[in-house]
C-alpha positions in Angstrom: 225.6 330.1 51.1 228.7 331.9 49.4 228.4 335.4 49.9 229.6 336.0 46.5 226.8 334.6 45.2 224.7 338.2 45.1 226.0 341.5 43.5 229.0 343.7 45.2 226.2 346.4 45.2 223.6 344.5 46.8 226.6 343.7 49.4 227.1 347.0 49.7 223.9 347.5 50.5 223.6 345.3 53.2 226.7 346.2 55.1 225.8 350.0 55.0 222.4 349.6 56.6 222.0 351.8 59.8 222.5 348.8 62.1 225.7 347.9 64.6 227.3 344.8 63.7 225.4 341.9 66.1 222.2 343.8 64.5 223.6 343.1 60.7 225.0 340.0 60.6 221.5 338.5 61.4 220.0 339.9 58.5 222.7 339.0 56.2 222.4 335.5 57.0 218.7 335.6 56.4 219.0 336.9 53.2 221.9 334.3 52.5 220.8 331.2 53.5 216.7 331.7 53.3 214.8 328.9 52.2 212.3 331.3 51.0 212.9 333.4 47.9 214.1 337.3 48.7 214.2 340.1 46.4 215.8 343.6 47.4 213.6 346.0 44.9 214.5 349.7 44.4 211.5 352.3 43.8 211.1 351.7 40.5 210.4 347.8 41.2 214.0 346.8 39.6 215.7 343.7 40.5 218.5 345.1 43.0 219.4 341.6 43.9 218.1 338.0 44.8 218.9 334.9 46.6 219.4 331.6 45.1 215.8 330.7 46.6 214.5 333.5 44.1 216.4 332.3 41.4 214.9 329.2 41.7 211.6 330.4 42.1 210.9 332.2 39.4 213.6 330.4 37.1 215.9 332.8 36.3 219.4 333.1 36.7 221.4 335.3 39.0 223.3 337.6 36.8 219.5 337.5 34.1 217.4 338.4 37.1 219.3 341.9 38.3 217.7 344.7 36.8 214.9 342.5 35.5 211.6 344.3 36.2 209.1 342.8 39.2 206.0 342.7 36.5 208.0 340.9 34.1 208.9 338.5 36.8 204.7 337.5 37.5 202.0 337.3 35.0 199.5 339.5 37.1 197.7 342.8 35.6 200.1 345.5 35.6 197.7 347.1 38.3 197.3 344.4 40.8 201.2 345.1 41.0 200.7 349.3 41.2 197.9 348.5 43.6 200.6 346.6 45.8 203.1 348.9 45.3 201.2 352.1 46.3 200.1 350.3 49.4 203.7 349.8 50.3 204.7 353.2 50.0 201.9 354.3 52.1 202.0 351.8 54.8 205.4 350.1 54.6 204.0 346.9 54.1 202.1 344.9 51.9 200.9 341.2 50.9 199.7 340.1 47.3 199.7 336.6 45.7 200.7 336.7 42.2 201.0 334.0 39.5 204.1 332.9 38.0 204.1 330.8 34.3 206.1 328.8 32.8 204.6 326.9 29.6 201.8 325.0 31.3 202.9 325.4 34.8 201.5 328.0 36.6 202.3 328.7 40.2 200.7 331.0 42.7 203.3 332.7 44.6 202.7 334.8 48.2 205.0 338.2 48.2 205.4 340.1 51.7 207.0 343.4 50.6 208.5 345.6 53.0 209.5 349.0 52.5 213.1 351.0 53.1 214.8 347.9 54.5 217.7 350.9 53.4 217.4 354.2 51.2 215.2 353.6 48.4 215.7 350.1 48.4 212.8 347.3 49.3 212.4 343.6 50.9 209.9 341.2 49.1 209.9 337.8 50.3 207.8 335.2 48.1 206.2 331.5 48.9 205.3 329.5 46.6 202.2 328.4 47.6 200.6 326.9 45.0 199.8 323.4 47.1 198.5 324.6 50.3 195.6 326.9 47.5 195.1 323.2 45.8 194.8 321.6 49.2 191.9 324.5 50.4 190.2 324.3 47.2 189.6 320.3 47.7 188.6 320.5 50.8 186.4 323.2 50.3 185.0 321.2 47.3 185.1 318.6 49.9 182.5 319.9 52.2 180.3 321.1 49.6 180.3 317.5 48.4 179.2 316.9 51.6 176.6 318.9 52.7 174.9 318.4 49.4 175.1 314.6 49.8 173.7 315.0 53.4 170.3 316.8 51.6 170.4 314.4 49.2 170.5 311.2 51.5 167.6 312.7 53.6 165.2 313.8 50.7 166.1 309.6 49.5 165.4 308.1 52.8 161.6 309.7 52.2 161.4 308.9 48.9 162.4 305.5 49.9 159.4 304.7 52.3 157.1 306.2 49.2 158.3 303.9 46.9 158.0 300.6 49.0 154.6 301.7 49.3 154.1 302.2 46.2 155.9 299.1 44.5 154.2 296.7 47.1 150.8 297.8 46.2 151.2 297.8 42.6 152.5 294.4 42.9 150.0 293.4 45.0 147.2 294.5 42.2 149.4 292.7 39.4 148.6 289.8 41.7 144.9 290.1 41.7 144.3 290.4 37.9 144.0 287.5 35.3 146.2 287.0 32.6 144.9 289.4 29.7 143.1 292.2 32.2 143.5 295.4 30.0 144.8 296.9 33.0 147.7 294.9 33.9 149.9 297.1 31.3 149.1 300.2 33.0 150.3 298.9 36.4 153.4 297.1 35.1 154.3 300.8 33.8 153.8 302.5 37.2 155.9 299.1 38.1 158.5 300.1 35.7 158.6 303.7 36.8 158.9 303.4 40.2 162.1 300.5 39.6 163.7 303.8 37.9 162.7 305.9 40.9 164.4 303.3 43.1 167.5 303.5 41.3 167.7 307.2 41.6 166.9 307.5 45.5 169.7 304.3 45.9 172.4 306.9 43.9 171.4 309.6 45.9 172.1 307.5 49.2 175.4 306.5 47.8 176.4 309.9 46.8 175.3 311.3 50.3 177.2 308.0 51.9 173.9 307.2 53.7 173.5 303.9 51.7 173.5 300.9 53.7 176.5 299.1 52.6 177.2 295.0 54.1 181.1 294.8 53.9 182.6 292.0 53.6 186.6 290.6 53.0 186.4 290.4 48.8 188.9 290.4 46.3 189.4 292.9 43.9 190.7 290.8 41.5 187.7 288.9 41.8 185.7 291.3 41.6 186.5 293.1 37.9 186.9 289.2 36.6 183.1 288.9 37.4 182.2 292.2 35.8 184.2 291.5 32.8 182.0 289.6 30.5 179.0 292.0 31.8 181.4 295.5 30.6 182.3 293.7 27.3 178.5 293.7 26.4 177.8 297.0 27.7 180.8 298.7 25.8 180.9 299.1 21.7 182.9 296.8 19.5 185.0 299.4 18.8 186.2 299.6 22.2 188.9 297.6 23.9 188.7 296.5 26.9 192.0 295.3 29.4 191.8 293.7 32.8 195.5 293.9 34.8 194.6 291.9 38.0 197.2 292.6 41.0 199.4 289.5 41.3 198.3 288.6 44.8 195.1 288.5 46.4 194.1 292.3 46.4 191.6 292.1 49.3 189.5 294.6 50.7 186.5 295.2 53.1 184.0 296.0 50.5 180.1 295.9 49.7 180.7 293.9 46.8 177.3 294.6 45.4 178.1 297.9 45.7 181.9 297.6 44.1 180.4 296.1 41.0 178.4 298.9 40.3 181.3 301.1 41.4 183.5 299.3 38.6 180.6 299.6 35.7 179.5 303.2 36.2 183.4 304.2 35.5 183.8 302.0 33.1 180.5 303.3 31.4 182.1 307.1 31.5 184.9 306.0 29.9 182.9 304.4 27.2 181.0 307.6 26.7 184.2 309.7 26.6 185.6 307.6 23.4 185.2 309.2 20.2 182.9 307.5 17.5 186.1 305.5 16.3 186.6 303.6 19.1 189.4 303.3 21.7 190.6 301.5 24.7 189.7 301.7 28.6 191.6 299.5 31.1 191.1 298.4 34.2 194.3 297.8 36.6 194.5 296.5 40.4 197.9 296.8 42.6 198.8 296.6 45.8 200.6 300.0 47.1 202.4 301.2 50.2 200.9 303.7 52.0 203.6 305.8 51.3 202.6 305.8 47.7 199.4 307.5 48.0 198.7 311.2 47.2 195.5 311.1 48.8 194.7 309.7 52.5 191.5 307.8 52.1 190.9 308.3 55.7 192.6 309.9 58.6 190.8 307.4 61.0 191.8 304.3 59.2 195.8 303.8 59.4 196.7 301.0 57.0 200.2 300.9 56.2 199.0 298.9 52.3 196.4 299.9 49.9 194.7 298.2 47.1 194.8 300.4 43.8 192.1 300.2 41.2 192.3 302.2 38.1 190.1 303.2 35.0 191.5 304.7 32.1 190.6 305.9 29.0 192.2 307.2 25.9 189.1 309.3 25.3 188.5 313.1 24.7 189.5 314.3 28.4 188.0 316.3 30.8 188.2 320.2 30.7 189.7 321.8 33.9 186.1 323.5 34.8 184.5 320.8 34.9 187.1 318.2 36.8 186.1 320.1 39.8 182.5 319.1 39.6 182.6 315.7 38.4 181.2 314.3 41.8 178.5 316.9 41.8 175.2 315.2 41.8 173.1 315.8 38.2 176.4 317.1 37.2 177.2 315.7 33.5 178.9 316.9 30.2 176.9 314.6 28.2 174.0 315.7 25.9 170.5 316.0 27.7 168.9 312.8 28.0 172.4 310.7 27.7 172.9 311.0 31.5 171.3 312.2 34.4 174.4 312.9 36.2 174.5 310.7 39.2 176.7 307.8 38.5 179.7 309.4 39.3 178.4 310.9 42.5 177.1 307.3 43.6 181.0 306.0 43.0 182.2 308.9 45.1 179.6 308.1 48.2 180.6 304.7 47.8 183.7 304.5 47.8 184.0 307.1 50.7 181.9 305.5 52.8 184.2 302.4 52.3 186.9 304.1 53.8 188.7 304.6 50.3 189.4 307.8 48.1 189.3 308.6 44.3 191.2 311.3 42.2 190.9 311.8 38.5 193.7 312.9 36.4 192.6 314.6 33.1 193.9 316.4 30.0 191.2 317.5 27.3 192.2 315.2 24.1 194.3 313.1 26.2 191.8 310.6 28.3 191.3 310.8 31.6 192.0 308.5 35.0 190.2 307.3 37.5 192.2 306.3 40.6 190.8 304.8 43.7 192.1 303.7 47.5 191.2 301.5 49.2 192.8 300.1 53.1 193.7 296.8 52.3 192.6 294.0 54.6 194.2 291.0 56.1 193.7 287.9 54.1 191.2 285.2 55.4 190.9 281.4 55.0 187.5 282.7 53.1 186.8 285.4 51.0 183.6 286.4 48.7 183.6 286.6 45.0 180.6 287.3 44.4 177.4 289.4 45.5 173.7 288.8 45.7 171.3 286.0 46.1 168.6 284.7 44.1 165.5 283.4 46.5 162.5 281.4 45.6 159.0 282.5 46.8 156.8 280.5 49.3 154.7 280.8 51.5 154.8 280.1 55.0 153.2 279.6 58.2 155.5 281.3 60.8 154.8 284.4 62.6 156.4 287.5 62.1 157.2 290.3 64.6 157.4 293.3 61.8 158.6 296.7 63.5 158.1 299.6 61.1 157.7 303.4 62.3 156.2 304.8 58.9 153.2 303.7 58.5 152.5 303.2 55.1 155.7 301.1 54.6 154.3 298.8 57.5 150.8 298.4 56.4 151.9 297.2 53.2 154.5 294.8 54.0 152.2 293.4 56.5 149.6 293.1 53.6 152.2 290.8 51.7 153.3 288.5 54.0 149.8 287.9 55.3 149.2 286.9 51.6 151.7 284.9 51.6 150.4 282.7 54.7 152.3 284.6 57.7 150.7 285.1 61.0 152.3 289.0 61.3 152.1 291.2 64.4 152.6 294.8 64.0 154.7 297.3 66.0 154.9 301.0 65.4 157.8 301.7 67.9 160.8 299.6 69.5 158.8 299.5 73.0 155.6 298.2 71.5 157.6 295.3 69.7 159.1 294.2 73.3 155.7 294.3 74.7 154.3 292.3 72.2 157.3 289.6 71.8 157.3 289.3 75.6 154.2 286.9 76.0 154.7 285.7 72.5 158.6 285.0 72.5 158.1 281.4 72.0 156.1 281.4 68.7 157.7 284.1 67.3 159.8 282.9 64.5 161.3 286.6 62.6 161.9 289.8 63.6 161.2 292.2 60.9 162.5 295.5 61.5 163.8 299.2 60.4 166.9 300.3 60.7 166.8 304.0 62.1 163.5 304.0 64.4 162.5 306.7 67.1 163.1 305.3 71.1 165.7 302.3 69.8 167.3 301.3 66.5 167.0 297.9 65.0 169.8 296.5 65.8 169.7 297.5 69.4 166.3 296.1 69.7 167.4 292.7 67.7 169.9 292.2 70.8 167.5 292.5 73.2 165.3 289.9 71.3 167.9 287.8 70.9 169.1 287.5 74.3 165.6 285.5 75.2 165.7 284.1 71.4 168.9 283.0 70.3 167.0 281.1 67.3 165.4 284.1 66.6 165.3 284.9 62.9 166.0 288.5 61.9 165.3 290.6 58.8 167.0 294.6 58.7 164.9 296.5 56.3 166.2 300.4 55.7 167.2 302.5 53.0 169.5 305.0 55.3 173.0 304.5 56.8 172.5 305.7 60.4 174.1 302.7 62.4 176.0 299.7 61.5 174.7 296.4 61.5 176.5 293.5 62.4 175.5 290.9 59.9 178.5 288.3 59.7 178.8 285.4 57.4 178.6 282.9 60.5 174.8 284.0 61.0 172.9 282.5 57.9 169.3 283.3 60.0 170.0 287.7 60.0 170.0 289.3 56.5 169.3 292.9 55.1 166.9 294.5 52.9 167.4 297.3 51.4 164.2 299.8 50.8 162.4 300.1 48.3 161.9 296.8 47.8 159.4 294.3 45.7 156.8 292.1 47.2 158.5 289.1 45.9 161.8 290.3 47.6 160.6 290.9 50.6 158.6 287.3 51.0 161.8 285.6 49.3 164.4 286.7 52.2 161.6 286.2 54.7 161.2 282.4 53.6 165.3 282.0 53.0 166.2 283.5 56.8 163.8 281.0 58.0 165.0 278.4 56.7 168.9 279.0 57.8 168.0 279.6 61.2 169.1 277.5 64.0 166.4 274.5 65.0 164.8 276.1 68.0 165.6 274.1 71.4 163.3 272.1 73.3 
């Protein structure tokens, strides 16, 4: 750096300091060349002189900045400064962050002051370090996200068990009375209510990334293209809606299921942040580079493309207290009884849990953004489009091995199937299952079983089933993420259910798994 660039005085000052030449011409270059801004301060906290680094920092020019005062310089109360500075003089050094502003921008700034660096004059050496505070406060936000979510995934796994209970024997009773029974419209509204139930405890799960999600290979393009015609009846008329599909295949390894509710819930805020006269929200897919994301939607997944999906609104914004919150469970803006605050939660546990990130970008009266990550995968000769099934209801004859720790949830769905014609033997625990397939292996035709069980999990015990049954047929029933299950498209005979679930559900994917499977060798 030219030497010329600070003040004959402040070069003065620094060839007079009490050190011996190999001592000064250090310090000189430090001040010189420092990345880091450097102010030399005399006891009234007047600009002696600055390096180009300060000049930079705080946006003022060399010759503008001597003699300027250090409190004019930061937008701090005049006795965070004093405080600072009496500190200083007592203990000849000090540390403060101050804030800096220019317009809009405001910029948090670290200043290590040290004291008598020569007579009466002062060293403060200031950081600008306004993105490491961001970067703490997300991922302290971070971990509060996440301990709340883990509360809220365990108090949803219980609820869970309740409601199958609950909605199997209510549909059970709909069952049993005639057409016209005055009571059949007091259990089709415990029916209803506990449906609503079910969709809280399932946002919940999502939030708290305990939801069992089936990934498969999908494309996002596909994906908003079969939510389209639903989001253009859900939105006003006054509202327009665009669809910007990547170019190429955008594919990722997705519950689709899931990613369609993902895509609505956003699109549903930014319907409820337009104004009364309308407005437009628009959805856009593109493939990025790694490079080009700000966020890393996991450290343990290293893909070198993502697949961008963005929501935006031209609605009223978001205010800077709240965007801090916005994936806060029963956190809303919206008037009580427009929202119960978990949608955006259940899009954040989603779309964590699918290995993806999201951001939002926000200025009160100018709409808001909703960005989201996700790896992309490799394409394959066959991709899904869409997501569900739709099973008839039949009875059957087979005979069902149904595993079930909780005991209500077992007695019920052993009451249904038996209804429905199925020979069912129950098992409380993984070991009593294996002790009563081993006699039985050959007329047992489905292995019914939780998820997350004491002793074993499911899907450990399925293996051990299958082994001596390849033609085994086997239903997952959970409502909690605990362990991956390997359900591939190539096995038409193993599904998943998620809890709670209906009666007519339940025996539907019971009858459809037995039909796919294998025929059974002779």
């Amino acid at each position: 750096m030219d030497e010329g660039f600070i003040s004959a005085h402040a070069r003065s000052i620094l060839y007079t300091l009490p050190m011996n030449r190999s001592e000064l011409l250090p310090f000189r270059a430090v001040f010189f060349e420092a990345a880091d801004a450097m102010l030399i301060l005399d006891d009234e906290r007047l600009v002696v002189d600055a390096n180009r680094a300060a000049c930079a920092l705080f946006r003022v020019p060399g010759d503008a900045i001597r003699s300027r005062h250090l409190d004019s310089l930061v937008v701090d109360e005049a006795e965070v400064i004093a405080a600072a500075w009496r500190e200083l003089m007592a203990l000849g050094e000090a540390k403060r962050e101050h804030q800096i502003r220019f317009g809009d921008d405001v910029r948090i700034v670290e200043c290590s002051y040290r004291a008598e660096v020569h007579a009466h004059r002062h060293l403060c050496i200031a950081r600008d370090i306004t993105e490491r505070r961001a970067l703490e406060a997300r991922v302290a936000q971070s971990e509060k996200i996440e301990s709340v979510g883990r509360l809220a995934g365990g108090i949803a796994h219980d609820f869970n068990n309740l409601l199958t209970a609950i909605l199997g024997y209510t549909e059970l009773l709909i069952g049993n009375k005639p057409e016209g029974d005055p009571e059949l419209g007091d259990l089709h509204e415990i029916q209803r209510a506990g449906q609503r139930a079910a969709v809280l405890t399932q946002q919940l799960l999502a939030f708290g990334r305990k939801q069992v999600l089936l990934p498969r290979d999908v494309d996002l393009n596909e994906i908003v293209k079969s939510v389209q015609t639903m989001l253009a009846r859900l939105i006003r008329e006054d509202v327009t809606l665009t669809c910007t599909p990547a170019p190429e295949p955008a594919i990722v390894r997705v519950d689709a299921a899931q990613f369609e509710q993902v895509i609505v819930n956003l699109v549903l805020n930014a319907r409820d942040a337009l104004p009364s006269s309308g407005g437009h929200i628009r959805i856009e897919v593109a493939r990025v580079p790694r490079a080009r994301v700000d966020v890393t939607p996991d450290p343990h997944v290293r893909a070198a493309e993502y697949i961008r999906l963005r929501v935006i609104d031209d609605g009223i914004g978001i205010s800077p207290e709240a965007r801090p919150h916005l994936f806060e469970p029963f956190f809303t803006t919206k008037q009580l009884g427009k929202g119960n605050g978990l949608g955006l939660a259940s899009v954040y546990g989603i779309v964590r849990q699918s290995n993806g990130s999201i951001t939002v970008e926000s200025e009160l009266g100018k709409g808001a953004t909703f960005t989201i990550h996700l790896p992309a995968a490799a394409p394959k000769r066959q991709v899904l489009t869409g997501s569900g099934e739709r099973l008839a209801v039949v009875n059957g004859c087979e005979t069902i091995l149904l595993v079930e720790d909780e005991d209500s949830v077992r007695v019920i769905v052993a009451a249904v199937l038996r209804r429905h014609g199925y020979n069912v033997l129950e098992a409380s625990t993984p070991s009593c299952a294996m002790d009563l397939f081993e006699p039985r292996r050959r007329e047992i035709d489905l292995l019914l079983t939780d998820v997350v069980m004491p002793e074993m999990n499911g899907p450990a015990l399925a293996r051990r089933l299958l082994a001596q049954r390849p033609d085994l047929a086997v239903l997952f029933i959970s409502g909690y993420a605990d362990v991956s299950l390997e359900i591939t498209d190539d096995n038409p005979a193993m599904g998943f259910l998620s809890k709670p679930f209906q009666a007519s559900t339940l025996v539907g994917r019971v009858s459809g798994l037995l039909a796919a499977r294998p025929t059974q060798a002779v």
